[in-house]
N, C-alpha and C positions, 0 to 999 in steps of 0.2 A: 414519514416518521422513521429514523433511525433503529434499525433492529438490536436487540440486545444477546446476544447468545449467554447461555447459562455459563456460570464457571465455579467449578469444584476448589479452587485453590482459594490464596491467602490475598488476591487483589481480585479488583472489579473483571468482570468480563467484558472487553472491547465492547465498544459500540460504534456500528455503521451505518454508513449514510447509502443508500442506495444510487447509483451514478442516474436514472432518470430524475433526480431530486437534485442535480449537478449544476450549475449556470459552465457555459464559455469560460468565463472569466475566473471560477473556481478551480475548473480544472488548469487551467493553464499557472493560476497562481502557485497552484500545489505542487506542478511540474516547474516553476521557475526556478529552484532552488535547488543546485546542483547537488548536494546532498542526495537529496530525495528523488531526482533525475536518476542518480546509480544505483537509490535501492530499486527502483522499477524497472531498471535494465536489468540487475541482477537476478529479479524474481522473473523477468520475461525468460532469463533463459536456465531457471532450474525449475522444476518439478512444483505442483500445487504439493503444499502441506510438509516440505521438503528442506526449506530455510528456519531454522530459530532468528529471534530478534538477535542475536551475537553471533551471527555468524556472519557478517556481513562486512566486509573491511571499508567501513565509512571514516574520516578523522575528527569524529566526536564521542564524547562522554554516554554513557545509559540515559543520564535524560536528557538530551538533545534529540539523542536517538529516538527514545520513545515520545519526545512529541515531533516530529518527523513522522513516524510511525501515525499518529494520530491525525496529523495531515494530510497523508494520504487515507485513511479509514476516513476521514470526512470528506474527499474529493472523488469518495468513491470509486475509488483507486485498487484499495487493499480488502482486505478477507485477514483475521489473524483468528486464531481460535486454543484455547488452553491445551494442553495434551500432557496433562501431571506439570510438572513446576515449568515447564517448556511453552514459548507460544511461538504458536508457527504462524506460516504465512501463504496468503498465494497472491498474486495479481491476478485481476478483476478483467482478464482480457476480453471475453466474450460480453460480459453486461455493456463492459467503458467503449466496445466497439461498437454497439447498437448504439452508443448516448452521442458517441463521438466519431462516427465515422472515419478510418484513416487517421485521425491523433496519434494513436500506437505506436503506428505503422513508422509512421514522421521520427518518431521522437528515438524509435528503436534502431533505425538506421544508423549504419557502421561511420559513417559519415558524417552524421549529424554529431559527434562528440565531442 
């Protein structure tokens, strides 16, 4: 079951999918989409709690963005959490490496882009 963290603000608070709740084929679907490939390389290499949803140089609009965003929070992916009008971010590295062994690891390679 999806967790729901509280949110003080004027929209819903995220909700996440926990990566052992993940199939194969979800996570790799979530990562198919080059899009969403950058923000997960971008969050691998800044700081947990560190990124706002716009701080991200993707080439799409806020809501492509934020279902993107939602993509990854359902693939077990992402963590995003309110902090005043701002929601930040972290990758899920440690959970999505127990679910997925090596996934990361693959997809984060300088190489692989």
């Amino acid at each position: 079951m999806p967790s729901q963290p509280t949110s003080s603000g004027h929209r819903p608070a995220p909700t996440h999918t926990e990566p052992a709740q993940v199939t194969l084929l979800g996570a790799l679907s979530a990562l198919a989409d080059p899009v969403r490939l950058q923000l997960v390389r971008d969050l691998a290499g800044s700081e947990d709690w560190n990124r706002t949803c716009g701080s991200f140089d993707v080439p799409v609009g806020k809501a492509a963005l934020s279902h993107h965003f939602a993509v990854l929070r359902g693939a077990g992916l992402v963590e995003q959490r309110d902090i005043g009008p701002r929601r930040v971010n972290r990758l899920r590295r440690e959970e999505f490496e127990t679910r997925f062994p090596g996934l990361l690891g693959l997809l984060l390679r300088p190489d692989e882009a």
